[in-house]
N, CA, C and O atoms as CSV, one atom per row, in Angstrom:
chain,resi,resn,atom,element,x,y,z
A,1,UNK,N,N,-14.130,29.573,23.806
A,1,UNK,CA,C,-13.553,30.121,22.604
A,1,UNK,C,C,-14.624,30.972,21.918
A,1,UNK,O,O,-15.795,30.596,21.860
A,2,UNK,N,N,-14.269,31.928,21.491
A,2,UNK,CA,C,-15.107,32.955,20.833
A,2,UNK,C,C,-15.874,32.303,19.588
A,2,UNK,O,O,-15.204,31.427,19.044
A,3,UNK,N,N,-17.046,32.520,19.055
A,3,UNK,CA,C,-17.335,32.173,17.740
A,3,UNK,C,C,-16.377,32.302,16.337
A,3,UNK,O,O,-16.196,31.489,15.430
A,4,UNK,N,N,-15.797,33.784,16.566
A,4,UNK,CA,C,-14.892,34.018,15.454
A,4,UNK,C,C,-13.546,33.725,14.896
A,4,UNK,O,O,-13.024,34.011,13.819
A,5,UNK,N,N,-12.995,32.851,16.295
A,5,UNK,CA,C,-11.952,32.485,16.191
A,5,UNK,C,C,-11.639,31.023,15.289
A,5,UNK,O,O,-10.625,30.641,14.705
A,6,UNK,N,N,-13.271,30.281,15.498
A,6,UNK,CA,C,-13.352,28.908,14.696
A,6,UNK,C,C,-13.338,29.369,13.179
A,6,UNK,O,O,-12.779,28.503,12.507
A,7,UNK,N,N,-13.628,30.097,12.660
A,7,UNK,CA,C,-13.807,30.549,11.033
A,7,UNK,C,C,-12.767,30.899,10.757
A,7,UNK,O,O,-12.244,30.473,9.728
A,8,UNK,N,N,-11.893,32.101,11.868
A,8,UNK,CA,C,-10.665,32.684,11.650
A,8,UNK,C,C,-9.424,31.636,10.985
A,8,UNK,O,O,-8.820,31.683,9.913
A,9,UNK,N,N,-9.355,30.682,12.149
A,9,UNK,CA,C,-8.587,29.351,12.163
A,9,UNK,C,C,-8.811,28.837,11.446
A,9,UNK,O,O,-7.735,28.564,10.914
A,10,UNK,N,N,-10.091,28.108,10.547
A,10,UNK,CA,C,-10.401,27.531,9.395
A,10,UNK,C,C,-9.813,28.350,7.790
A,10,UNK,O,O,-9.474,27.746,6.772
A,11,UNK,N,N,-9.835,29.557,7.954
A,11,UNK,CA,C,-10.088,30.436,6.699
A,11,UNK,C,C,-8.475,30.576,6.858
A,11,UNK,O,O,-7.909,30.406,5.778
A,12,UNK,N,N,-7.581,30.850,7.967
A,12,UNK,CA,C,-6.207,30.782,7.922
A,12,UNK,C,C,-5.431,29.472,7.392
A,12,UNK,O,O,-4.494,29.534,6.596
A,13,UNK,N,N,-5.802,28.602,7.789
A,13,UNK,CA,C,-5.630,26.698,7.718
A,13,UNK,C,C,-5.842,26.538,6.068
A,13,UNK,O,O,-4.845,26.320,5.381
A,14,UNK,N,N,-7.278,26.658,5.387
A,14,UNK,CA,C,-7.205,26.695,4.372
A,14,UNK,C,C,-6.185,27.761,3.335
A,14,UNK,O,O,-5.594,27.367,2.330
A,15,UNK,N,N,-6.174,28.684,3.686
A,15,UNK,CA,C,-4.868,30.056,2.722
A,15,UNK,C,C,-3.512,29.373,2.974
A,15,UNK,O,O,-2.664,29.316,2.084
A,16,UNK,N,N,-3.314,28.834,4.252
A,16,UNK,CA,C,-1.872,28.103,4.020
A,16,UNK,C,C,-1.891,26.806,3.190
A,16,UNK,O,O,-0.941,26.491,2.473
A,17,UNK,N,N,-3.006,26.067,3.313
A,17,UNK,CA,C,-2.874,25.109,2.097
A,17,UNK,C,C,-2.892,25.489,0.537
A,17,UNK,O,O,-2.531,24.750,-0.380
A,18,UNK,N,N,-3.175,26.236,0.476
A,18,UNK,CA,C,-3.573,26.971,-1.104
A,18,UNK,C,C,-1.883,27.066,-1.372
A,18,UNK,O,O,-1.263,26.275,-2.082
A,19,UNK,N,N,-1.347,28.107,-0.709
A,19,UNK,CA,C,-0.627,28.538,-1.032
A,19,UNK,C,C,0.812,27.409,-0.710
A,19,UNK,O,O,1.936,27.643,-1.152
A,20,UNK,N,N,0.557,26.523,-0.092
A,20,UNK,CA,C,1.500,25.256,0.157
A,20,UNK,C,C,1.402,24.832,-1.480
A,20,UNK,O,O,2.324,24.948,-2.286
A,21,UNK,N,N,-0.032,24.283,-1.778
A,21,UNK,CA,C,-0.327,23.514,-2.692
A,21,UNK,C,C,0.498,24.542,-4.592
A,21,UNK,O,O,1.010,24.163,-5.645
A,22,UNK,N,N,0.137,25.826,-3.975
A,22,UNK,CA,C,0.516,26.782,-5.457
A,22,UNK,C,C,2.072,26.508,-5.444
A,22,UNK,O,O,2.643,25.887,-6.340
A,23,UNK,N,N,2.656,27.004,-4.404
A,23,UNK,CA,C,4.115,26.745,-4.197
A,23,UNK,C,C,4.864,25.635,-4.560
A,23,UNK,O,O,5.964,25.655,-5.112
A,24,UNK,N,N,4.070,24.447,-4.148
A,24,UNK,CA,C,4.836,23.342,-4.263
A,24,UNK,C,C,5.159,22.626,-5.545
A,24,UNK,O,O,5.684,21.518,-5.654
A,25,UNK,N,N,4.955,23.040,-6.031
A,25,UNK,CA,C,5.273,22.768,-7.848
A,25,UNK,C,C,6.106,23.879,-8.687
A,25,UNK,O,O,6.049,24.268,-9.853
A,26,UNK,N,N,6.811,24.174,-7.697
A,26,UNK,CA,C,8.273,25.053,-8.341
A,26,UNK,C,C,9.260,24.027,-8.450
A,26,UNK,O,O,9.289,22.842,-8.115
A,27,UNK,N,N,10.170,24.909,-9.086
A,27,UNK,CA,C,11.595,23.840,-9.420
A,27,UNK,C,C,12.831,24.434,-8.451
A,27,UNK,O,O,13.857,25.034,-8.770
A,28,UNK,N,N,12.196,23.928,-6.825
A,28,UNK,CA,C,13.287,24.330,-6.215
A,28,UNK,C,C,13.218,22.772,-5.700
A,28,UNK,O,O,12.278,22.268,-5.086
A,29,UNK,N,N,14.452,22.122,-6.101
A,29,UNK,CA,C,14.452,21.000,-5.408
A,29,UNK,C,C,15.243,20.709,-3.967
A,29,UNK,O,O,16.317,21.257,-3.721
A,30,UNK,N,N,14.620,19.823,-3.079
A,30,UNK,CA,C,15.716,19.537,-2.237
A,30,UNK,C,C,15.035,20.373,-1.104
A,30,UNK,O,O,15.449,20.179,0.039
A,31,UNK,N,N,13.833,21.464,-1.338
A,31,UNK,CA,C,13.524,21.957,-0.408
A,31,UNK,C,C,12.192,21.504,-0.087
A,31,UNK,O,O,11.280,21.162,-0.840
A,32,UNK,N,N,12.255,21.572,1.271
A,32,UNK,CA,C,11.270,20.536,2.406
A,32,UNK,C,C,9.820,21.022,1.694
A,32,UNK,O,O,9.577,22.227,1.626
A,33,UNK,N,N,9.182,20.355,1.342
A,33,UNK,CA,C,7.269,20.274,0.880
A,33,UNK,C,C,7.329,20.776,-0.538
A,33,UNK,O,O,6.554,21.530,-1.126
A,34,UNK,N,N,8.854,19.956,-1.109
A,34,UNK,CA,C,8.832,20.455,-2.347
A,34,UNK,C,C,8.511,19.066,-3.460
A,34,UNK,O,O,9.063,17.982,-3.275
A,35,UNK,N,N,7.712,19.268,-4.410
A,35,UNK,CA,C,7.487,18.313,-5.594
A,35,UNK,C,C,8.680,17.447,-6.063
A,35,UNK,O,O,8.370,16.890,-7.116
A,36,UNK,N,N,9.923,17.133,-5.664
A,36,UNK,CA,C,11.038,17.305,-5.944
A,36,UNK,C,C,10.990,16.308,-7.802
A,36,UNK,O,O,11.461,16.528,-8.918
A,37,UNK,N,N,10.122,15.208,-7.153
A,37,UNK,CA,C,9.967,14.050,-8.020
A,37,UNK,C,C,9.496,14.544,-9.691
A,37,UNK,O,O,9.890,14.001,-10.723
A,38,UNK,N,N,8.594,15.665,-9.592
A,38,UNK,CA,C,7.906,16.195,-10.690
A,38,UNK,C,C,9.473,17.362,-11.231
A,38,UNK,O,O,9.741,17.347,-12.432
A,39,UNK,N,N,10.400,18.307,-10.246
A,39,UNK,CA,C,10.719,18.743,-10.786
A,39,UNK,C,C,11.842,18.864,-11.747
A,39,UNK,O,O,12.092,19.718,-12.597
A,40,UNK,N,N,12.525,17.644,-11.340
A,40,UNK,CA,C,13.838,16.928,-11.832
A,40,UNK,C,C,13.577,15.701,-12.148
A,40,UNK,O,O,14.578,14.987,-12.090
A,41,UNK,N,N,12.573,15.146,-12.477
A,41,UNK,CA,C,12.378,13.739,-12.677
A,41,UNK,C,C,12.502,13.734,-14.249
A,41,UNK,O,O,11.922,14.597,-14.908
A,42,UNK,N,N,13.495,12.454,-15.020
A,42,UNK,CA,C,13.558,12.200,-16.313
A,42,UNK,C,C,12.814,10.844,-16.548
A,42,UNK,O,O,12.981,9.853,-15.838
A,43,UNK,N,N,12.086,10.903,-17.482
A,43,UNK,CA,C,10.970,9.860,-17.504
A,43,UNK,C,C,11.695,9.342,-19.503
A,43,UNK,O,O,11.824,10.222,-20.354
A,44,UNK,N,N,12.011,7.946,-19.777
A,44,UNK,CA,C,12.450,7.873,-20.469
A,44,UNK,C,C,11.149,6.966,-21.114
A,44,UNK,O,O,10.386,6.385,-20.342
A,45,UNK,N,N,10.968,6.899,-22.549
A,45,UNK,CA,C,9.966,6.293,-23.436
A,45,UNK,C,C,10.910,5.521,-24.116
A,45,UNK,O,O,11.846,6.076,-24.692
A,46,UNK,N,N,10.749,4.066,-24.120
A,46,UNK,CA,C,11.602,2.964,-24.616
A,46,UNK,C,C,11.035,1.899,-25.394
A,46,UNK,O,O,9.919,1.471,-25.102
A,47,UNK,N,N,11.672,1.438,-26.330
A,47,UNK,CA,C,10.824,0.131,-27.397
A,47,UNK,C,C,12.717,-0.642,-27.406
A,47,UNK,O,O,13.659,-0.324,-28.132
A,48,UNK,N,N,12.672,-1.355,-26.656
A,48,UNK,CA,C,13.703,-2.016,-25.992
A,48,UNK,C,C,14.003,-3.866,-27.058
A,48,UNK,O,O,13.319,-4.813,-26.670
A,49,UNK,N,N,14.659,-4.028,-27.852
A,49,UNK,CA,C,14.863,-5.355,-28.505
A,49,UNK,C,C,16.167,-6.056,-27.974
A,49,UNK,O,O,17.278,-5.605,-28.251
A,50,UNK,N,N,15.992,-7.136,-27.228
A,50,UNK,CA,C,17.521,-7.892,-26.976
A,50,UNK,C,C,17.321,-9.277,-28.245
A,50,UNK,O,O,16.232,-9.749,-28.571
A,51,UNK,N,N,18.418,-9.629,-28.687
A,51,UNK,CA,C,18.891,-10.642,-29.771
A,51,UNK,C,C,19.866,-11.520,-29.030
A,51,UNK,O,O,20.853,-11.174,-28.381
A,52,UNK,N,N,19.381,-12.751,-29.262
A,52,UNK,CA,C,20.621,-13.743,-28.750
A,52,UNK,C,C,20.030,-15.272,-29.914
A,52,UNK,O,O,18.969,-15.830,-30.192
A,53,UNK,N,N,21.247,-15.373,-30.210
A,53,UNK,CA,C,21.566,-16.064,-31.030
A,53,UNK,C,C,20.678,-16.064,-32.469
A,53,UNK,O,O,20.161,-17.006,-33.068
A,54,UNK,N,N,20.710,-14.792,-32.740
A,54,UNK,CA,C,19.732,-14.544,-33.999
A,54,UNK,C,C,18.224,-14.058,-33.901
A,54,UNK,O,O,17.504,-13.434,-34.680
A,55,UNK,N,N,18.062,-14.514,-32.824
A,55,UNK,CA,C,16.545,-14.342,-32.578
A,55,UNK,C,C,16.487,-12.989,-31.678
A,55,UNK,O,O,17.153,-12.735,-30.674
A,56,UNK,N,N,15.578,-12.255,-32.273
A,56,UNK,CA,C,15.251,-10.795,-31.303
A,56,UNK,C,C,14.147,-11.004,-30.647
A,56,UNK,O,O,13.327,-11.685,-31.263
A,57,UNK,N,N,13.811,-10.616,-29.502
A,57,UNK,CA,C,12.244,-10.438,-28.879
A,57,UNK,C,C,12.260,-9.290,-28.327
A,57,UNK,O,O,13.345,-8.753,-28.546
A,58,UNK,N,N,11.463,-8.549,-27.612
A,58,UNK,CA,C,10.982,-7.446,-27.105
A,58,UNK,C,C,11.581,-7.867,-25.903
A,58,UNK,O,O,11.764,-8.995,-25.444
A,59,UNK,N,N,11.911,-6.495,-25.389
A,59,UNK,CA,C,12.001,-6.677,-23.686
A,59,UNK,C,C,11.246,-5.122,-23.005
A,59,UNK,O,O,11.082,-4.021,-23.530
A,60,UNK,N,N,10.877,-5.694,-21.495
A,60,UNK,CA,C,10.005,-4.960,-20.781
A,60,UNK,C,C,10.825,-4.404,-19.568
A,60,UNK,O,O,10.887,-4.849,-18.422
A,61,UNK,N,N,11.366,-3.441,-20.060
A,61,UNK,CA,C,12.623,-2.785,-18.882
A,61,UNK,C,C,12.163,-3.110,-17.733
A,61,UNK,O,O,12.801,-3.731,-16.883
A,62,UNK,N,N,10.769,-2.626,-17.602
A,62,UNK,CA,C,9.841,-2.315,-16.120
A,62,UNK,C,C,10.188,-3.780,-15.399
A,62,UNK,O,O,10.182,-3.915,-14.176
A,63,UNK,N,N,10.389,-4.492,-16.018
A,63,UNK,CA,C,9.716,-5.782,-15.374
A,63,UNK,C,C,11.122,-5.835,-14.725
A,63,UNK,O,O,11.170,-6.571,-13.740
A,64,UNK,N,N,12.483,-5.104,-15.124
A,64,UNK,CA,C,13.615,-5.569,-14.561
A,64,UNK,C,C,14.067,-4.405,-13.225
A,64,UNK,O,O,15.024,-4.735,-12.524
A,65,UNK,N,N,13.381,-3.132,-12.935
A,65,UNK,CA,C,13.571,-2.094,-11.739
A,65,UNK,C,C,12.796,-3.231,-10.681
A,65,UNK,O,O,12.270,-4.338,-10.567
A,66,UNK,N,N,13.174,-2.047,-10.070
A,66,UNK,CA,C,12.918,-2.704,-8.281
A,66,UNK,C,C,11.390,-2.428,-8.353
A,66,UNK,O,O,11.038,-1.464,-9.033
A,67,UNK,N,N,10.412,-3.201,-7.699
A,67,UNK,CA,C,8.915,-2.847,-7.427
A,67,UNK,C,C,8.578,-1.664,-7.182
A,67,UNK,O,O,8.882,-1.298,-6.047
A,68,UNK,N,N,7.888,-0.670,-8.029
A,68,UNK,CA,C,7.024,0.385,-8.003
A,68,UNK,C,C,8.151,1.924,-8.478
A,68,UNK,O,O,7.906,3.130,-8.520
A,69,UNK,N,N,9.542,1.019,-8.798
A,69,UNK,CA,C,9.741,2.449,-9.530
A,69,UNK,C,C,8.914,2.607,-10.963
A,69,UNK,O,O,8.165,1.757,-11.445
A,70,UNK,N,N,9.177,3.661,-11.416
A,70,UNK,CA,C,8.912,3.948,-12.358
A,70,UNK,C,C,9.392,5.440,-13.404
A,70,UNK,O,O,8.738,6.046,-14.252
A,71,UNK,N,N,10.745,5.644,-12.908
A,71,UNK,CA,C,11.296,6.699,-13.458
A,71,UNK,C,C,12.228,5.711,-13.608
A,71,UNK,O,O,12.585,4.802,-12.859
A,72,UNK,N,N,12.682,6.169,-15.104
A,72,UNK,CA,C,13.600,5.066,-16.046
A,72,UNK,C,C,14.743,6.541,-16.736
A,72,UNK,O,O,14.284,7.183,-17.680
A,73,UNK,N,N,15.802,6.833,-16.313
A,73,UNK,CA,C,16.667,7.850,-17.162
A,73,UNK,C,C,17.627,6.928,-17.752
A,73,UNK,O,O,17.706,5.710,-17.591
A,74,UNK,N,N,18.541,7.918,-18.656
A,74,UNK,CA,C,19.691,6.802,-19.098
A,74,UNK,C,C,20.629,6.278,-18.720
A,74,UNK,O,O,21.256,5.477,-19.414
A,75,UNK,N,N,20.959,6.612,-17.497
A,75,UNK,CA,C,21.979,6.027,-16.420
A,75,UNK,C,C,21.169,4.260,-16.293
A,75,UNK,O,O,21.499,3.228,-16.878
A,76,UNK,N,N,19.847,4.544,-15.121
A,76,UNK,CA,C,19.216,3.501,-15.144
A,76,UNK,C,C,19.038,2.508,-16.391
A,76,UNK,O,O,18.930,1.305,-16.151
A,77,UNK,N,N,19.003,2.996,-17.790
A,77,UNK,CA,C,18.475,2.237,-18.699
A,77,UNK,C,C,19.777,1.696,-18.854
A,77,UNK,O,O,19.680,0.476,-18.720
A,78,UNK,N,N,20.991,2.044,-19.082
A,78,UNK,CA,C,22.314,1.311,-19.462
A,78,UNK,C,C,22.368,0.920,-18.371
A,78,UNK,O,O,23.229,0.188,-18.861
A,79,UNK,N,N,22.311,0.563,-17.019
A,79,UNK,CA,C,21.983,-0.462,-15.854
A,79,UNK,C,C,21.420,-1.582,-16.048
A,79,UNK,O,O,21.720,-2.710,-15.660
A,80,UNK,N,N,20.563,-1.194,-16.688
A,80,UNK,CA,C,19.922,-2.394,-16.678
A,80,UNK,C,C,19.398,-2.753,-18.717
A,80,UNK,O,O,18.207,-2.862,-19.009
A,81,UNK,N,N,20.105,-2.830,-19.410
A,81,UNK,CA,C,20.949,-3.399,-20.377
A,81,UNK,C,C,22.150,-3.762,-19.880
A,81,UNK,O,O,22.687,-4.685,-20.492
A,82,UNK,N,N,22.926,-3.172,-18.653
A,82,UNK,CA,C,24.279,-3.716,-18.784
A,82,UNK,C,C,24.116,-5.488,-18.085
A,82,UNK,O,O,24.823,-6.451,-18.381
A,83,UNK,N,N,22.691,-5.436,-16.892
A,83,UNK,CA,C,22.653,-6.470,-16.548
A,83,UNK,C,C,22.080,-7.558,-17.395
A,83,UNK,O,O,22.542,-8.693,-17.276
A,84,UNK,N,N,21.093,-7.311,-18.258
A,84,UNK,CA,C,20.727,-8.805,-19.449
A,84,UNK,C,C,21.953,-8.936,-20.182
A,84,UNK,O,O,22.306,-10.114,-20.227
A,85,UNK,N,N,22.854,-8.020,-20.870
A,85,UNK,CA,C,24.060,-9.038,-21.588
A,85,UNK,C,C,25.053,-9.569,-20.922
A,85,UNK,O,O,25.747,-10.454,-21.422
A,86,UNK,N,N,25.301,-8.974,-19.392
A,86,UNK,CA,C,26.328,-9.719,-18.317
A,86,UNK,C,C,25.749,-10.951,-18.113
A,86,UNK,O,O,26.548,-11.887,-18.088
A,87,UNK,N,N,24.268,-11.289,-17.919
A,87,UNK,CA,C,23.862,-11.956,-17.572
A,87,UNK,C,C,23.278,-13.107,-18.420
A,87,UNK,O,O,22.288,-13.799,-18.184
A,88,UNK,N,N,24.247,-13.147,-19.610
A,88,UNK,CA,C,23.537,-14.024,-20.982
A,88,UNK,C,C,22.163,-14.287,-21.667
A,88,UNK,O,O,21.857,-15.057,-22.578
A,89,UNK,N,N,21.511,-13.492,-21.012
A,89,UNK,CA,C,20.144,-13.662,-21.765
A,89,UNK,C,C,19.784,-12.934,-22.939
A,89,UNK,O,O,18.729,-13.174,-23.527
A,90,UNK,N,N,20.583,-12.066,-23.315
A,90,UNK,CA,C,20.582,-11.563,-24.898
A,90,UNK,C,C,22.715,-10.893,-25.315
A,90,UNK,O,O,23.545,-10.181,-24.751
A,91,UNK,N,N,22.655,-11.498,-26.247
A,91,UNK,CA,C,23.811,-11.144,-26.723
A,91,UNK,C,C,24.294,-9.415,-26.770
A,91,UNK,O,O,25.210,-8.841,-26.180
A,92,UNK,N,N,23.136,-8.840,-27.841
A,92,UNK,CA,C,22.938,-7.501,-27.683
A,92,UNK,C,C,21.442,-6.906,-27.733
A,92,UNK,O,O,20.435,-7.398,-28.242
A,93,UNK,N,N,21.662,-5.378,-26.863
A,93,UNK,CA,C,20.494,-4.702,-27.132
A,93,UNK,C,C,20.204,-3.680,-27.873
A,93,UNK,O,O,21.026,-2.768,-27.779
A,94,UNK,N,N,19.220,-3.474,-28.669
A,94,UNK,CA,C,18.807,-2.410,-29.481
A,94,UNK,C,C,17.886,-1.587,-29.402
A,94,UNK,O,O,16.958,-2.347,-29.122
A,95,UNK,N,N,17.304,-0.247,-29.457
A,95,UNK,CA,C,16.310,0.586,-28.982
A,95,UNK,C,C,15.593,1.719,-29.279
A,95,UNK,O,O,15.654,2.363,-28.232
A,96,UNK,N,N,15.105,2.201,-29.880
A,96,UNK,CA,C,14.358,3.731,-30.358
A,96,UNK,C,C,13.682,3.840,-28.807
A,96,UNK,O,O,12.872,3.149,-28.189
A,97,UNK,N,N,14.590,5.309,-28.452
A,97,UNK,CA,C,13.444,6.023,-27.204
A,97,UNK,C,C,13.351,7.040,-27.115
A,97,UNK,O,O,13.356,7.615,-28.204
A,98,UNK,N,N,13.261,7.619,-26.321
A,98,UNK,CA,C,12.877,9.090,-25.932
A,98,UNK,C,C,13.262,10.033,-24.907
A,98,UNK,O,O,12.215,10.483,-24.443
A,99,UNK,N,N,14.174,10.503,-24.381
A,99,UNK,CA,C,14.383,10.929,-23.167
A,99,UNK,C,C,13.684,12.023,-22.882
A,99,UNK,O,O,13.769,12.896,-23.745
A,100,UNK,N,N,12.861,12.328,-21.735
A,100,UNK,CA,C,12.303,13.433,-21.083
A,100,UNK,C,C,12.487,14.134,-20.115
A,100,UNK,O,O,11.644,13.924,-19.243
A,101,UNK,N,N,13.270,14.940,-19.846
A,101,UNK,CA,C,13.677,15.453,-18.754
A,101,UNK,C,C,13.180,16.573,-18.826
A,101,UNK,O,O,12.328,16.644,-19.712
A,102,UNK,N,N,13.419,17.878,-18.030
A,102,UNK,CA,C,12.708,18.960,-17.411
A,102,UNK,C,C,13.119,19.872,-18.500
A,102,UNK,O,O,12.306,20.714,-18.882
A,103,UNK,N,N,13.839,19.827,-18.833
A,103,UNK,CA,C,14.315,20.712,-19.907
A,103,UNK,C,C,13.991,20.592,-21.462
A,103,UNK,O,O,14.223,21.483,-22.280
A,104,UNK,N,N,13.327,19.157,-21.789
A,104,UNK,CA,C,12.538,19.291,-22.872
A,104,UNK,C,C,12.747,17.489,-23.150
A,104,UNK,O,O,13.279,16.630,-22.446
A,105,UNK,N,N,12.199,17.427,-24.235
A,105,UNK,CA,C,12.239,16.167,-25.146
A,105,UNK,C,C,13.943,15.708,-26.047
A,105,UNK,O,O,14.408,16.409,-26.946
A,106,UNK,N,N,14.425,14.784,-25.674
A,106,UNK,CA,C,15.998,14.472,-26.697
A,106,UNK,C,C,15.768,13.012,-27.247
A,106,UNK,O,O,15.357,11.999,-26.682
A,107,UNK,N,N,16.162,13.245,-28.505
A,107,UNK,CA,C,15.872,11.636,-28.601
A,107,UNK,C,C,17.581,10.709,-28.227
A,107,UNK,O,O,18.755,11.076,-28.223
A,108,UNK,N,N,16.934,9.510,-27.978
A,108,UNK,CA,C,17.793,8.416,-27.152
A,108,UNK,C,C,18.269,7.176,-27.812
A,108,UNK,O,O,17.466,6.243,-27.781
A,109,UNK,N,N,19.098,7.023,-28.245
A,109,UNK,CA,C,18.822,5.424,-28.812
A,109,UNK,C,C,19.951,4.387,-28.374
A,109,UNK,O,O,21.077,4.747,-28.033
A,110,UNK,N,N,19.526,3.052,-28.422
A,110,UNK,CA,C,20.565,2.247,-27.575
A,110,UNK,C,C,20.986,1.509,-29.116
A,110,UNK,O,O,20.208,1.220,-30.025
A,111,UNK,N,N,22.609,1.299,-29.063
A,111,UNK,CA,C,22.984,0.809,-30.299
A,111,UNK,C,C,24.054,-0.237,-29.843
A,111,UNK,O,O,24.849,0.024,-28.939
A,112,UNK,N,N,24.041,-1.273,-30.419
A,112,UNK,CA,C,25.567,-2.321,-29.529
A,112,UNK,C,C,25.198,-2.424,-27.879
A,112,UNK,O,O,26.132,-2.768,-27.154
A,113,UNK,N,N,24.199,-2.210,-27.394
A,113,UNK,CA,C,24.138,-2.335,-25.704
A,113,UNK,C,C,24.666,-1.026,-25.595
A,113,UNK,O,O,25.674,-1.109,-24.893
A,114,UNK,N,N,24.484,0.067,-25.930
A,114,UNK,CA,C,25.306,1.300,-25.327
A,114,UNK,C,C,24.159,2.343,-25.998
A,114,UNK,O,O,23.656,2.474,-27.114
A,115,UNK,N,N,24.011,3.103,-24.507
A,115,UNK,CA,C,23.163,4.112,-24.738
A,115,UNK,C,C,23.664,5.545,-25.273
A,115,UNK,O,O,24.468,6.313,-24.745
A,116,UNK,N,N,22.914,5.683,-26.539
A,116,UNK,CA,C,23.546,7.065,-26.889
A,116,UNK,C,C,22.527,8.558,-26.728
A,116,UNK,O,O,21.423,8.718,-27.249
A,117,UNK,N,N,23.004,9.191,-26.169
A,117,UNK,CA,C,22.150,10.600,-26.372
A,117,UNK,C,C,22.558,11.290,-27.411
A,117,UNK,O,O,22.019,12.361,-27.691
């Protein structure tokens, strides 16, 4: 192999990563070596209170998703409020949050177990 072909190949190898790496943080989702997670992902900020029988305590949504998610939208969040009051461990839930999605900041709040945007 020629000397120039090892630098050639290196200096080509690296420009396609650059430009993989610049690319890949567009908001085209769904397409192959695309960020998809960063570009449609809604990340919700929650201060979550369930009450049963008078008494309120804090609750820790996280602790109720499946291991290692960690994108919480409001579909998911009324999921899982719908499962602690089906499931008698708080009568109702209450909430100041935040919704974040790609399109900006909305505020969120859960009132009666029902999530309102």
């Amino acid at each position: 192999m020629p000397p120039s072909v090892l630098p050639a190949a290196q200096l080509a190898v690296t420009a396609a990563l650059v430009a993989w790496m610049i690319t890949g943080f567009t908001r085209l989702p769904g397409r192959w070596l695309r960020w998809k997670m960063f570009c449609w992902a809604t990340f919700t900020i929650v201060s979550l209170t369930g009450s049963k029988d008078g008494r309120t305590e804090p609750v820790n949504v996280y602790s109720h998703l499946s291991p290692g998610s960690f994108l919480l939208g409001p579909p998911q969040l009324q999921a899982v409020i719908n499962y602690l009051v089906r499931s008698g461990r708080y009568d109702r839930m209450t909430a100041a949050a935040m919704s974040c999605p790609a399109a900006g900041q909305k505020p969120l709040e859960v009132t009666d177990s029902r999530v309102v945007l």
